[in-house]
N, C-alpha and C positions, 0 to 999 in steps of 0.2 A: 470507608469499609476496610479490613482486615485484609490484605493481600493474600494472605495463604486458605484466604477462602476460596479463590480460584486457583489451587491448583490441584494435579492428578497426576498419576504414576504415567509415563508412558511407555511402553517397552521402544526400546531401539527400532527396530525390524519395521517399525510403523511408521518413520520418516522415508516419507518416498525420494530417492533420488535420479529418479527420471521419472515425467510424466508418461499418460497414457497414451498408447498409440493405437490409432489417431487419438487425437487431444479430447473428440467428445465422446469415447467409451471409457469416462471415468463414471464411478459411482458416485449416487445420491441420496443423501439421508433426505427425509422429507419430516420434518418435526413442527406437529401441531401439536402445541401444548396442550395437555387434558386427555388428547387421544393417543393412539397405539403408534410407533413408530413405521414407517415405510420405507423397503430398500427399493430405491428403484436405479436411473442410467439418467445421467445428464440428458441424453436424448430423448428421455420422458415428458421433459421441462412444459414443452409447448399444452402437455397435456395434461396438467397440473397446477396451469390457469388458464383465465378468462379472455375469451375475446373480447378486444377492449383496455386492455392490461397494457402496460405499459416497461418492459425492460429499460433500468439506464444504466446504460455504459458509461466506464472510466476511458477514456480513446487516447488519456499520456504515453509517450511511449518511451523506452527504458533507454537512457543514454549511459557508454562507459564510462562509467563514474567513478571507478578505481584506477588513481593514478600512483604510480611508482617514481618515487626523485633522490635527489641526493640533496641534502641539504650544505650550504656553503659558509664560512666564516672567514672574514678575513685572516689570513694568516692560521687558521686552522686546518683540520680534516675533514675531510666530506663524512657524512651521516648519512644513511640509507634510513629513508621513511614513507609512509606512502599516509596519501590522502582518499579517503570519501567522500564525497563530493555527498552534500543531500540539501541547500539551499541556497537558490540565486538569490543575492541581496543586489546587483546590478550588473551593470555589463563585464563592468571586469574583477567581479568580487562574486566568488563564493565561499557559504558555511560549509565547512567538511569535519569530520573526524580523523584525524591523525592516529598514526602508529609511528613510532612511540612519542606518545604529546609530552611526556614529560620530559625529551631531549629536544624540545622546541622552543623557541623565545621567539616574543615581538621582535622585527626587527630581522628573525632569519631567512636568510634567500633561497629558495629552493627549484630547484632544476628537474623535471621532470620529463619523461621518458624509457626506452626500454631500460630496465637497471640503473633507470635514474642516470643515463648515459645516451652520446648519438643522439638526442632530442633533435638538432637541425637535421640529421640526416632524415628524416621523416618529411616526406611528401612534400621535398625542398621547402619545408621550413627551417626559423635563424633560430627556434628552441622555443618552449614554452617556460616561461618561469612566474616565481611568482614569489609575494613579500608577506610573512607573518602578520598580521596585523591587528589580531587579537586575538586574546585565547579565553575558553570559556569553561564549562565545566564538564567530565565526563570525556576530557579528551579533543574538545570540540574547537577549533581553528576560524581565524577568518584568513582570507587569501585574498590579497588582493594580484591580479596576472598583470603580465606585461601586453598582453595582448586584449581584445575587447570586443564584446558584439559576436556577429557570426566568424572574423577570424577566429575567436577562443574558442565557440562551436567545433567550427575546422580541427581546430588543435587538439582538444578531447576527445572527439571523434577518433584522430587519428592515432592518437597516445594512450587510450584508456583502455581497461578491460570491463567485462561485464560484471557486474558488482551482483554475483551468486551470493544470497543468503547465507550466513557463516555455517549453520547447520545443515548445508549441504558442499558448498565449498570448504569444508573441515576435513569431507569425509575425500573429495575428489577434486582432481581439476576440473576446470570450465574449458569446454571445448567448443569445436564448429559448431554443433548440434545447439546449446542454450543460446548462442544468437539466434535461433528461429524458436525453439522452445520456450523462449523466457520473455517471448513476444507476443504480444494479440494479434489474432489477426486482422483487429480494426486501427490498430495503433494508430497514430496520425500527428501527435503534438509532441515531439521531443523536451522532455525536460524531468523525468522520474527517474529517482535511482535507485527503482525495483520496482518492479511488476504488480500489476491491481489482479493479483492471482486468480480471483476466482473466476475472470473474463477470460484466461489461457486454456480454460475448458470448450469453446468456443469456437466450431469448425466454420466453414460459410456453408456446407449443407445445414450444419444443424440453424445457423441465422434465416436459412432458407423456410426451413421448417416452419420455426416462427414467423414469419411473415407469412406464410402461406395458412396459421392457423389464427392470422388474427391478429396478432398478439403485435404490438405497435416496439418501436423500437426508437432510444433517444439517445443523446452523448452530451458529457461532463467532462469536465476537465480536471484531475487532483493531478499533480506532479507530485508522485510518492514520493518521501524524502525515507532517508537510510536510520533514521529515529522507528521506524517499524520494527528495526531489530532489535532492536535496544531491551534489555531486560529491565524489570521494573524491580528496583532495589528497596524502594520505601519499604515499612512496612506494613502503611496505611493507602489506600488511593488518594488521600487528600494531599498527601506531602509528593505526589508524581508530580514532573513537570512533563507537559508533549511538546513535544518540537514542532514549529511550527510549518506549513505545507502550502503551498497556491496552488489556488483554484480559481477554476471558470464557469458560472454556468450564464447563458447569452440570456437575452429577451424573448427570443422566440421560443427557446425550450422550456423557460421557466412558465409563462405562460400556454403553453399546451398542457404542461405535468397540471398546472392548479386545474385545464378542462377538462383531466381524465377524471381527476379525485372530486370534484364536484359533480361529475357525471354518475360517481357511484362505484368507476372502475377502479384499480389499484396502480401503483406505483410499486415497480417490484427494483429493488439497488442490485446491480451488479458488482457485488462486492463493497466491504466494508470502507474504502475510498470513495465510491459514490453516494453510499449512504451518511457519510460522515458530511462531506463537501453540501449534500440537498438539506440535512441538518442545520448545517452551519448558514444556510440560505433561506430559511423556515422563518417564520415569524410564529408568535407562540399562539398564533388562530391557523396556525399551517400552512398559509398563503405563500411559496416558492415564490422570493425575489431572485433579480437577474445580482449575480455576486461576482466579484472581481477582488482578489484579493489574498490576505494569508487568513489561516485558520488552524487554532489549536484546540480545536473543539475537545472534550476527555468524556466520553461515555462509559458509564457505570450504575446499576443496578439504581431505582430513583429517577434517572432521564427518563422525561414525559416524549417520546417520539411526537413527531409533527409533521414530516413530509413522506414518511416511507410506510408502506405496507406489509411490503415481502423483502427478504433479505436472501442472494444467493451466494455461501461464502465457502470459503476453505475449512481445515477443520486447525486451528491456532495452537501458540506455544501455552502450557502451564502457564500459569500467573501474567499471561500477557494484557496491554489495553485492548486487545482483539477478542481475547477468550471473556474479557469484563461486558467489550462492546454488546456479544452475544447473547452472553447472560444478561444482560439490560433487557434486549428486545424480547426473549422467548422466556425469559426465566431462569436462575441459577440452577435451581434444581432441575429440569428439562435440560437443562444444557449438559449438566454432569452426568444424569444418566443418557442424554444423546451420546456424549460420549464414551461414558462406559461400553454402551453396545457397540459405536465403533469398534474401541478398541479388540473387542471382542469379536468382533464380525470382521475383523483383516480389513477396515478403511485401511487407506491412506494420506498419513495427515503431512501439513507444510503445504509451502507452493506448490511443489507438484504431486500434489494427493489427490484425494477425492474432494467432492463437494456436498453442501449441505444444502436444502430449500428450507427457510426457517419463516413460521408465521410467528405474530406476535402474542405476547401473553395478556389474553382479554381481561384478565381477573385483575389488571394492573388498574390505577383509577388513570380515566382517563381524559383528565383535565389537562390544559396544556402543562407546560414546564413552564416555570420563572426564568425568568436568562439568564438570573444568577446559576444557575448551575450548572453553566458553561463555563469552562474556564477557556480565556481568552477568546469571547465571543459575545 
């Protein structure tokens, strides 16, 4: 499909750059295709489905993923560059994106810390470093560290900053406040290098809520990777490549979601991370296997769904895989006029905007999907 069929004007003023406080009096589109639009309050949620329903949570939680270095040459000048960190390939090997990738080569050593300096003075560590080791496209590095396992943990932890969304770290610095903002409150798995957004709506009253209305509660695993931000350049979806993400979902979760949706009740995804990850675990009669692994799942208008019902998301970039993913499940056209009326109605869109309750579009055939329509799945 044509990329510039998903996009839309968005005025400025409409990129939130703080969430809501508290986190669950943000607003709620509630979008049933066919019918009238609804504004309602995150806090409505519980009341807007069924008891018996089923929320799944994304539970990754955001590690600093933005490291600052200096790169090293024998006999040369040091270079200032920083890496993103957005995929484990092993213990002492991560995928990241460089700044600036094209003064980097295989083969470069690079020293990382505050200003790419005093790396050992940091939590009597001897320095974190690491060796180029491949380079890929769009910018994209491998690293292999000198360190491995949970020391490298340690060392990112102690040396990274929180890897704020460019279109809102463009506009500000990252302060104390986004290490608790840019966090779930369920978080629990270290290894995303950026927020499953639409679960940071999400107080323990309002989880309270839900439980007390019914409404059953589950956890998934996506390790967001920094390929979220990424704009889409093709000018077709089919020439996109996605970057690829790990995920988890156990035995026992997957096997309760297939007894909700065979009982009749729903499966509603906590964001387009978990809808993607139970996707990518779906067999094309719907059946949720237990998944372990990576997944480049690419959802676009055409994808037959198979494990999700309800979808609760943010409201996405212009021309993004997220604004596609949407238009897939509700419909393109639903989607553009859901959002025209945001825009119009003062949403707020990005990570820390509003949110949307999206059902799916019945009118779609609803035959499973071929697996060919997954790219890398």
């Amino acid at each position: 499909m044509r990329v510039d069929l998903f996009d839309f004007d968005l005025p400025e003023e409409r990129i939130a750059l703080r969430p809501a406080s508290p986190r669950d009096a943000s607003r709620l589109l509630v979008v049933r295709p066919g019918e009238t639009l609804l504004d309602r309050g995150v806090r409505d949620l519980a009341g807007l489905l069924t008891p018996g329903d089923v929320l799944v949570f994304n539970d990754t939680r955001v590690i600093p993923a933005r490291l600052a270095g200096l790169r090293h040459r024998p006999g040369g000048t040091g270079q200032r560059c920083e890496a993103m960190l957005h995929l484990r390939e092993a213990p002492d090997r991560w995928r990241a994106f460089a700044r600036p990738a094209k003064r980097l080569a295989i083969g470069d050593r690079i020293r990382f810390g505050p200003e790419g300096e005093g790396a050992g003075e940091v939590c009597g560590m001897t320095g974190l470093e690491a060796v180029v080791e491949a380079k890929g496209e769009g910018g994209e590095i491998t690293l292999g560290f000198d360190l491995a396992g949970p020391a490298l943990d340690e060392a990112i932890m102690a040396l990274g900053a929180l890897p704020l969304p460019p279109y809102i770290a463009g506009k500000r610095a990252t302060d104390a406040q986004d290490a608790t903002d840019y966090q779930t409150v369920y978080a629990r798995e270290p290894g995303a290098v950026a927020a499953p957004t639409a679960g940071l709506h999400f107080s323990d009253a309002l989880l309270a809520a839900i439980d007390a209305a019914g409404i059953g509660r589950a956890h998934v695993t996506l390790h967001v990777g920094a390929g979220t931000f990424l704009p889409v350049k093709a000018n077709d979806t089919a020439d996109h490549r996605m970057h690829a993400e790990i995920g988890t979902i156990d035995i026992e979760t997957a096997a309760r979601l297939n007894a909700v949706r065979a009982s009749g009740r729903r499966v509603v995804a906590i964001g387009t991370t978990a809808l993607r990850l139970l996707e990518s675990a779906a067999d094309p009669d719907g059946t949720i296997r237990p998944f372990a692994g990576a997944t480049e799942i690419f959802i676009t208008p055409g994808y037959r769904f198979r494990a999700v019902d309800a979808l609760v998301t943010n409201f996405h970039l212009p021309r993004s895989t997220l604004f596609m993913l949407v238009s897939a499940f509700a419909g393109l056209e639903t989607m553009r006029a859901a959002y025209a009326h945001a825009i119009r109605d003062g949403y707020r869109f990005y990570s820390y905007g509003d949110a949307s309750l999206l059902f799916p579009d019945k009118t779609r055939d609803p035959r499973p999907i071929d697996r060919a329509y997954d790219t890398g799945d």
